[in-house]
Backbone as JSON, one array per atom type, in Angstrom:
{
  "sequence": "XXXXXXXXXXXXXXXXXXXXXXXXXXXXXXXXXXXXXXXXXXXXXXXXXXXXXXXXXXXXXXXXXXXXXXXXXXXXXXXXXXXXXXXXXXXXXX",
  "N": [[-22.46, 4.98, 2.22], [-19.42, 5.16, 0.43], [-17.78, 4.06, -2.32], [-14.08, 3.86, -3.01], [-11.0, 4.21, -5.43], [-8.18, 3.42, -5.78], [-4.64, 4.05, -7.41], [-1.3, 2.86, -8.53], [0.69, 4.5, -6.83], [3.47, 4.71, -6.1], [5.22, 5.5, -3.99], [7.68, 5.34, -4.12], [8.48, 8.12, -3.95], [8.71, 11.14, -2.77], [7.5, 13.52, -3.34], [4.88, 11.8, -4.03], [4.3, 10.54, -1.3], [3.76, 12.94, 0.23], [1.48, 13.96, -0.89], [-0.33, 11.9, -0.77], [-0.32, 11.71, 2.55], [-1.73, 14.11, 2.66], [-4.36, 13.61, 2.04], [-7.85, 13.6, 2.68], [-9.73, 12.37, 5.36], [-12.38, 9.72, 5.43], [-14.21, 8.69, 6.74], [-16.24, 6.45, 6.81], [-16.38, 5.52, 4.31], [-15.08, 2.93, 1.95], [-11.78, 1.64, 0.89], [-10.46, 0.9, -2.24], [-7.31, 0.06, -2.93], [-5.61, -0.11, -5.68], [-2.95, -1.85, -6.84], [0.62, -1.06, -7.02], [1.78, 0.44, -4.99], [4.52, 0.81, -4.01], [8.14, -0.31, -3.92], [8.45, -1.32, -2.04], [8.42, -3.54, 1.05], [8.32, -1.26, 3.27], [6.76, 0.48, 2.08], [3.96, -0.21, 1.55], [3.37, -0.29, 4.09], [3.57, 2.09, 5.08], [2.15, 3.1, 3.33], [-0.66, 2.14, 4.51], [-0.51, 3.0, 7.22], [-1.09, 5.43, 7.13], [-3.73, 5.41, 5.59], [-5.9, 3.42, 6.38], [-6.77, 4.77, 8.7], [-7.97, 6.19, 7.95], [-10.07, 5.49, 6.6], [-13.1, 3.42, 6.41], [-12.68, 0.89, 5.55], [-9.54, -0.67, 3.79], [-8.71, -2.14, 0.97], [-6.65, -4.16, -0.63], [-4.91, -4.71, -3.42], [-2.05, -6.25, -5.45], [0.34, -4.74, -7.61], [2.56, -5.02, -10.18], [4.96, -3.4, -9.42], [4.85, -3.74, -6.7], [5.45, -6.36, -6.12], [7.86, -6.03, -7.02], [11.33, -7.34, -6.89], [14.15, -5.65, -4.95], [17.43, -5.21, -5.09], [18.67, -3.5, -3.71], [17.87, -3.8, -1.22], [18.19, -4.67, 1.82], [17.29, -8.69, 2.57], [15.24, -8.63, 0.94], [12.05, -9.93, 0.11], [11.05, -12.86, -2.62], [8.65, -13.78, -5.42], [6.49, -15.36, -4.77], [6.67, -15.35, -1.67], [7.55, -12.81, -1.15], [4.96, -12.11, -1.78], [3.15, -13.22, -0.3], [4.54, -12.25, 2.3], [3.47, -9.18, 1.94], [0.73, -9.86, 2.27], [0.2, -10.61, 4.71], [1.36, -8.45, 5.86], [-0.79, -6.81, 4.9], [-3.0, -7.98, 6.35], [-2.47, -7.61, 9.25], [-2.74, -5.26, 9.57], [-5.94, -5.33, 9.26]],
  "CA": [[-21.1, 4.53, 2.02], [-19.04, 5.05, -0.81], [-16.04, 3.34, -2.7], [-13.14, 4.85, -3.74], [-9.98, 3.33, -5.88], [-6.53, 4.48, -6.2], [-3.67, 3.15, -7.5], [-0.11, 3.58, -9.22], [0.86, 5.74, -5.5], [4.56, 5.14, -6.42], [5.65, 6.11, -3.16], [9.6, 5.64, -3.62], [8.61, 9.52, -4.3], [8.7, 12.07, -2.04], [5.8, 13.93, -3.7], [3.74, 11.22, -3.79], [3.97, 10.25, -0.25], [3.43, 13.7, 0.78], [0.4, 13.67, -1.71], [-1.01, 10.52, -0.14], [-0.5, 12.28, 3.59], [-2.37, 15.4, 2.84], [-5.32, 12.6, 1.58], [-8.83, 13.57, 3.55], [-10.32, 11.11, 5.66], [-13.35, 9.42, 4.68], [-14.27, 7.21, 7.77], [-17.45, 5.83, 6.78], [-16.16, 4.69, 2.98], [-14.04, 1.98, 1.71], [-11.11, 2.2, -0.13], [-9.62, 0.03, -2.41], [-5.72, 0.17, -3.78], [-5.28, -0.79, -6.81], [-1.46, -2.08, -6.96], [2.17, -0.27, -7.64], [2.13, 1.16, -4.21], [5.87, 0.87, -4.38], [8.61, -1.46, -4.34], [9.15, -2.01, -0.4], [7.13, -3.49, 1.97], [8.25, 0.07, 3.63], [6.09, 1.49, 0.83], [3.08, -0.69, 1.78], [3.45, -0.21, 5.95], [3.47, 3.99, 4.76], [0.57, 3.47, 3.14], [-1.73, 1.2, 5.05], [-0.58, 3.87, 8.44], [-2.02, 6.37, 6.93], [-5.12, 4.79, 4.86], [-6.55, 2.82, 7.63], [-7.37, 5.05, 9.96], [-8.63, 7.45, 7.5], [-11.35, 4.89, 5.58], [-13.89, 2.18, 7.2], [-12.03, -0.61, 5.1], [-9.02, -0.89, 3.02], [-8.63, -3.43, 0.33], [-4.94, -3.65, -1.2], [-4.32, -5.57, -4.54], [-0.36, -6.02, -5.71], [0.68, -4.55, -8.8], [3.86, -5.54, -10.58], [5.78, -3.23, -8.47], [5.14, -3.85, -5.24], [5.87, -7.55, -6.53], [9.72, -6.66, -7.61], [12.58, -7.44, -6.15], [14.84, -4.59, -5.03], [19.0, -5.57, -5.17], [19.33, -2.38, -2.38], [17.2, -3.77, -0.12], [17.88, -6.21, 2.42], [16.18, -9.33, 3.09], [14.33, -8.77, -0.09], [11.98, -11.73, -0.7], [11.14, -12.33, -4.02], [8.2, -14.29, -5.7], [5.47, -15.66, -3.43], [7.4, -15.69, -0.69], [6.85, -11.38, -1.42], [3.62, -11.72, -1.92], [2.56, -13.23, 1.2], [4.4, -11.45, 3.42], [2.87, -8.36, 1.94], [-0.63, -10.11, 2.9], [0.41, -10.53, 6.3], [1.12, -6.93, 6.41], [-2.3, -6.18, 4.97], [-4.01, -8.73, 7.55], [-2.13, -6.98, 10.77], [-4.36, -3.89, 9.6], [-7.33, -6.13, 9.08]],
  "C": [[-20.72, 4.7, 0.55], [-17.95, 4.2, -1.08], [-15.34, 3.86, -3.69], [-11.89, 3.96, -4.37], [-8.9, 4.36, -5.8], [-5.26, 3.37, -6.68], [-2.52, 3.83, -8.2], [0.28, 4.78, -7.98], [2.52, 5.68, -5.9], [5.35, 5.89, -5.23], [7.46, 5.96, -2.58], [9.32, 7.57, -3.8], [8.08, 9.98, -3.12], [7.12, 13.09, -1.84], [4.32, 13.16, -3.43], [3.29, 10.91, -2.12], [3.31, 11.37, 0.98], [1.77, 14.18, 0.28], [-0.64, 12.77, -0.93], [-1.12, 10.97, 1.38], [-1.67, 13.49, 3.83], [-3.95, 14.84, 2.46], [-6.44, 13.14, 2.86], [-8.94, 12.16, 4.13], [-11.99, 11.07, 5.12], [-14.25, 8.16, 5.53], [-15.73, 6.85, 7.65], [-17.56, 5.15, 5.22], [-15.07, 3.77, 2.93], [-13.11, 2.38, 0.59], [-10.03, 1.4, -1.0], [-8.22, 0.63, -3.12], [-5.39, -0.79, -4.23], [-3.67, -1.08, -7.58], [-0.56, -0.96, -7.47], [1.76, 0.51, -6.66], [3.51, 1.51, -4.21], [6.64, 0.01, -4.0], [9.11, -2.22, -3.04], [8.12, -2.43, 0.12], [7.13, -2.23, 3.44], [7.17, 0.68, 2.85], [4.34, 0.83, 1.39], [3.08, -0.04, 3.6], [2.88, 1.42, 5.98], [1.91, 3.69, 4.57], [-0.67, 3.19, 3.62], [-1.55, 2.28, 6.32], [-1.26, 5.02, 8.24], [-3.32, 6.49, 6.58], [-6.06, 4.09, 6.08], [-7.01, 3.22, 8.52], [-8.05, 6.41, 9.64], [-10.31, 6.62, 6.55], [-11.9, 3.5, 6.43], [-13.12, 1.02, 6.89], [-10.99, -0.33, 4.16], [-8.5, -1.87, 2.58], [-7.34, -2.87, -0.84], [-5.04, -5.34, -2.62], [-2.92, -5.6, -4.73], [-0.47, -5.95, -7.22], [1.86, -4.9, -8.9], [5.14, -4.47, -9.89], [5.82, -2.94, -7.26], [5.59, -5.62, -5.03], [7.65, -7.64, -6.45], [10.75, -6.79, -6.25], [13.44, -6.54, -5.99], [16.46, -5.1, -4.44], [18.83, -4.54, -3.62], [18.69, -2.66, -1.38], [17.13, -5.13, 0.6], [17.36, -6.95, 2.82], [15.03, -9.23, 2.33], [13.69, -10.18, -0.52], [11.79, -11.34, -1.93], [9.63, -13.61, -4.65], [7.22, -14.54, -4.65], [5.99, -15.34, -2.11], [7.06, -13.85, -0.31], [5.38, -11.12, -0.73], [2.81, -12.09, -0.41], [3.18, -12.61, 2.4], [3.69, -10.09, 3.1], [1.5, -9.16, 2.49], [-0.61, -10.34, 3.94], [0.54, -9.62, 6.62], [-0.18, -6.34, 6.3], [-3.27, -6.75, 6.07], [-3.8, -8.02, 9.19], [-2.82, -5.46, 10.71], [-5.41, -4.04, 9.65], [-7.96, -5.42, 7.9]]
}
């Protein structure tokens, strides 16, 4: 088994998300992500559909922008209230 990190994915981008798609699998390592996936919990859902079924385990930290608050986006929480529903999204992946 190995362990792999990543972080800063930034996936309001186009590039990156297509970047992050073209990603090998690795189904017998773990893989942690190391925050600033991006600023939605769209941005998290992207990345955990694709990561998860390419690595034995993925372990998600929050960086300061998957934390922010986005004005254009409705139903934006903001503060804890953020943060745990992102960990409820990471838990429905296990």
């Amino acid at each position: 088994m190995h362990l792999y990190a990543i972080s800063d994915l930034h996936l309001a981008y186009a590039e990156n998300r297509q970047a992050l798609a073209a990603m090998p699998s690795h189904p017998d390592d773990w893989l942690i992500v190391a925050g600033d996936v991006g600023e939605t919990v769209g941005h998290l859902r992207f990345a955990l559909d694709i990561l998860t079924p390419r690595f034995a385990r993925v372990l998600w930290t929050p960086g300061n922008h998957d934390l922010w608050t986005m004005p254009t986006v409705a139903d934006d929480r903001r503060g804890e209230a953020k943060y745990r529903q992102m960990v409820a999204i990471c838990r429905a992946y296990d």
